[in-house]
N, C-alpha and C positions, 0 to 999 in steps of 0.2 A: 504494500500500500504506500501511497505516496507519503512524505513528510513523517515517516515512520508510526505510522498507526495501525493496529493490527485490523482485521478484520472484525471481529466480534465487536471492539469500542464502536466502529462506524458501521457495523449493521444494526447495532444496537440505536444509535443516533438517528438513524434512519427507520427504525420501527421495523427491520427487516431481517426474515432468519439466517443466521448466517451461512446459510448454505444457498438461499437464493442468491446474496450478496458472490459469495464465491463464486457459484454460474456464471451468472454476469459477467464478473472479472475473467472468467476463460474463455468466454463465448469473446467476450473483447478481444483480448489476447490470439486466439485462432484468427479472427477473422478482420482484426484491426475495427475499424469504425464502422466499415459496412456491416457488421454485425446485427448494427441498432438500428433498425429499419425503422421509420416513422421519424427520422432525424432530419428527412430528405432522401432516405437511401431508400433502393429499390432491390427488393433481391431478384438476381438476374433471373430465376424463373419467373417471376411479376412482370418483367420492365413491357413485354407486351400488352398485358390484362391491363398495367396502368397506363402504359401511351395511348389505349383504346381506350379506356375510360376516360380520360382529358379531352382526346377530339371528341366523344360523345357530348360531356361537359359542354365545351366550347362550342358546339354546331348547336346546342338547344339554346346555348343564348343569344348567339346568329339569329336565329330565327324566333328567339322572343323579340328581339331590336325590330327585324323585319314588318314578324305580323304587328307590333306597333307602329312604325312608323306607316303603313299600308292604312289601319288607322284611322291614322290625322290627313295624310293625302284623300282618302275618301269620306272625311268630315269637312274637308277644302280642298272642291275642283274647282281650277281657276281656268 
């Protein structure tokens, strides 16, 4: 542990058993920061389910802007 503290003080601190704290620190360790998914990181099986899920995202609100603005063009034909 960093600044010399053992595990059990800082799982304790953290309300956490000290064996999930352990995990954690391996799952770290193995796999560096991509590890922790939900940080920003994608685990490489997801990166497709989630670059589809974002254009899906992004195309439904394409097309809220659209059917709005369609709208106010047809509340004023000039």
């Amino acid at each position: 542990m960093t600044e010399g503290r053992v595990k059990a003080e800082v799982a304790r601190e953290l309300g956490l058993a000290e064996q999930t704290l352990h995990n954690w620190i391996k799952k770290y360790e193995e796999s560096d920061e991509k590890g922790f998914v939900g940080s920003g990181n994608v685990k490489p099986e997801n990166e497709e389910s989630h670059r589809l899920n974002k254009r899906i995202r992004d195309l439904e609100e394409e097309k809220a802007i659209l059917k709005k603005a369609m709208g106010i063009f047809a509340r004023n034909p000039k």
